[in-house]
N, C-alpha and C positions, 0 to 999 in steps of 0.2 A: 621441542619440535619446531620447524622454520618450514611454511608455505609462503609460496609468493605467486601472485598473479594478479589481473585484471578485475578488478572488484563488479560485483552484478547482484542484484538483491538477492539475501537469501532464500534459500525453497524451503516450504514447512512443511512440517506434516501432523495435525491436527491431532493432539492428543493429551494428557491431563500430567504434564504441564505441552504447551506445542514445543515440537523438536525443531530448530533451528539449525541447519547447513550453514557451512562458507564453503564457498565452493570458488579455489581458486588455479588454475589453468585443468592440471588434471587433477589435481587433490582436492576431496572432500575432508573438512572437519565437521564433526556431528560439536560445537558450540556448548551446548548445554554442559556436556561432562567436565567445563570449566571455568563453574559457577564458585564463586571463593575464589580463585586462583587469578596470578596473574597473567595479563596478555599485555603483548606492545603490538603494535602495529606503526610500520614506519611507509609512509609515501615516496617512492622513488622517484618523483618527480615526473614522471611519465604519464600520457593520459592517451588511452585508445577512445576513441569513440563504439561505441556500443552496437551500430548499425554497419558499419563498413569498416570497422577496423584498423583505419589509417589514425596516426600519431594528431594529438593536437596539442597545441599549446593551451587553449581555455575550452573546457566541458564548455555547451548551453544547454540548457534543460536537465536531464538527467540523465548525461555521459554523451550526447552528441556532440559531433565537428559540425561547422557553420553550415557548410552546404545540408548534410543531411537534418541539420535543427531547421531549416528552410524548406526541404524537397520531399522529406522519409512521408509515410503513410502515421507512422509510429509517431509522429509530433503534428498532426494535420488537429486543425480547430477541434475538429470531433469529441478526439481524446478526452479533452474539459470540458466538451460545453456536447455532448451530445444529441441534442434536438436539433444540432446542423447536422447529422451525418444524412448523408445521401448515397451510402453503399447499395440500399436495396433499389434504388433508380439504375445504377448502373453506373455513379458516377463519383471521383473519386481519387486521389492521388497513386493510388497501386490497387485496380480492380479486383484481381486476384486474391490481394491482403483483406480488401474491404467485403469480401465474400466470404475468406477465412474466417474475418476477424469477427467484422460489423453484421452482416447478416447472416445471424447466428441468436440464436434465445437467449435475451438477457433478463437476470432480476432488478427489480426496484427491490430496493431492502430498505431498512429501519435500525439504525445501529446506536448501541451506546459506547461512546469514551465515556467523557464526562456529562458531555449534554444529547438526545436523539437527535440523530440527525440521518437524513436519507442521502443513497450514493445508488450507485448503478456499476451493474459488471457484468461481464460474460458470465453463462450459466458455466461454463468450461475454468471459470478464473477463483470459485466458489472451494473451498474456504481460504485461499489463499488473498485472495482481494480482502477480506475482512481482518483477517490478522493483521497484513500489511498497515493495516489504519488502525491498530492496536484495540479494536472494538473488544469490548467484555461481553456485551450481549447482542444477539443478532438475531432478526426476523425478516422471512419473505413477506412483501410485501405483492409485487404483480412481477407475472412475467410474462416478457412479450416477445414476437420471434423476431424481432429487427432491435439494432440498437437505437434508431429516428424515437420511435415508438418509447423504449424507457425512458430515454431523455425527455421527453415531451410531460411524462407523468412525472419525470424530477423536478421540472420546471415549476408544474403546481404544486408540488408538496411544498417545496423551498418558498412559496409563500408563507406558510406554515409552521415551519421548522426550518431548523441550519441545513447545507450542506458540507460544512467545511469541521475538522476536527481540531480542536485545538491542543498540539502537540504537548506542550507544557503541561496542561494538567493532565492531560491523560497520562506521561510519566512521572508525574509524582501519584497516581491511580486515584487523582479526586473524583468521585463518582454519586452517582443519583440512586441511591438504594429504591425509591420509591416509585419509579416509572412503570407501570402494566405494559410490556410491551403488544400483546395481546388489547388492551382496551385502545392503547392508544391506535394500533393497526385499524381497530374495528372504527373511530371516530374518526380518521382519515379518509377512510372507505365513504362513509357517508357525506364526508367533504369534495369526492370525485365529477368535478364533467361527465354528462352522458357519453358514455362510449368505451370512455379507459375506464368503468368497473368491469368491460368484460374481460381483462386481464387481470383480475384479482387474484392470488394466491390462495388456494383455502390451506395453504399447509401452513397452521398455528406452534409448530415446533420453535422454540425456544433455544439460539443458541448459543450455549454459554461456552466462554473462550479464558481458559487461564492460560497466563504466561510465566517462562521460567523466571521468576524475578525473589531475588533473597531479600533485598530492602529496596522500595523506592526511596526516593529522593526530596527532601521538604523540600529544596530550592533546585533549581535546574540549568546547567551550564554546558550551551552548545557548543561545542569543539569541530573543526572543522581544518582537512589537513594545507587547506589554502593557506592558511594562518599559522595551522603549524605539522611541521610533518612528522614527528617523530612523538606517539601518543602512546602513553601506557600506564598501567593501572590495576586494580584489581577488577576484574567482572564481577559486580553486582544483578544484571540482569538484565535480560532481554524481551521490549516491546516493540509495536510493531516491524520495522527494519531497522530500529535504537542500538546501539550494545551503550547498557548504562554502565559509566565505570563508579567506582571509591571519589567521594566528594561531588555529586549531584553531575558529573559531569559526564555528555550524551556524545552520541557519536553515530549520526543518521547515515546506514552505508550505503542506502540506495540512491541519496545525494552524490554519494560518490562513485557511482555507476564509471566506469570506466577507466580510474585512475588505479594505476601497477603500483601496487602494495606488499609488501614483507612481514606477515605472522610470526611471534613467537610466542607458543606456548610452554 
């Protein structure tokens, strides 16, 4: 079978192992049912941008053309750093978007790859935001009804602990058997500024996230179709937006947001 379209992160859908999409123009492949088996994926050379759909020569960010990596709402500071956002003032590169988007209830969470580390997402992005960063275990943390407001309590944690996941180990699945994520939520709490406990979470639920994956990888080798366009292999497994192929070697496709790609299974 041969799909071809415009590459865009997969959609999951949360379940024991998570089911993984390609979703490429009008064809969906449900992924997983070709676990063992080989896939090629060849780059034609072509790259839409993701936001306005005009041809580019070089992605920036994750599938934009220059002006929209400059102007979009969808690449504003916020994104990373959200203790700038200022949607619920009123104020904003696409008001409209930052009212969709931004003021709207977000979790602080608590997530394991290899080490805890806290992140922030739309209550609406929940559990796809977590997969996406290949998390095994995940806790709410606080939720608050503006994104300003979670950022502000990410700000403090990340004194604390990391924000950031480190790719590599998380696909080879080096992991902390011993973290409570429960105690450690409850010693954070106690670590809070007056005012953000009263966004605490009391929902102690625990949640554990396995991925389709047959063998990870001792050693780990990023492939990327910049470098080379014509990639194929056997499927090994899929972590957060990875397809891990035969010989440690990864291939991040929401990096490649945008770029017109050729499936064959």
């Amino acid at each position: 079978m041969v799909f071809e379209g415009d590459l865009d992160k997969m959609p999951v859908v949360l379940g024991n192992p998570v089911q993984y999409n390609l979703v490429l123009g009008e064809s969906t492949l449900n992924i997983n049912g070709h676990l063992g088996q080989p896939i090629r994926l060849q780059f034609t050379g072509v790259i839409h941008c993701v936001i306005c759909g005009k041809a580019t020569k070089k992605a920036f960010g994750q599938g934009f053309c220059y002006p929209c990596f400059i102007n979009s709402p969808e690449n504003s500071d916020c994104i990373l750093r959200p203790e700038l956002c200022e949607g619920h003032l009123g104020k904003g590169r696409d008001l409209q978007w930052e009212q969709e988007k931004h003021v709207q209830p977000h979790f602080v969470y608590l997530a394991l790859t290899s080490a805890l580390k806290v992140g922030v997402t739309r209550v609406a992005n929940v559990p796809g935001r977590w997969v996406d960063q290949g998390a095994w275990k995940v806790i709410r943390f606080a939720e608050t009804p503006y994104r300003q407001l979670a950022g502000q309590i990410e700000v403090f944690l990340k004194e604390h602990l990391t924000d950031k996941t480190d790719w590599r180990k998380m696909l080879k699945d080096e992991r902390n058997e011993e973290i409570d994520m429960v105690e450690e939520k409850n010693r954070l709490l106690d670590l809070l500024p007056a005012g953000f406990g009263d966004f605490f979470s009391e929902d102690d639920e625990v949640v554990e996230i396995h991925y389709p994956v047959l063998q990870y990888p001792e050693k780990v080798n990023s492939l990327t179709f910049d470098k080379e366009q014509d990639i194929q292999g056997t499927l090994m497994g899929i972590r957060g937006q990875y397809l891990i192929l035969d010989g440690g070697r990864v291939l991040n496709l929401r990096r490649h947001s945008g770029y017109h790609i050729r499936v064959e299974v």
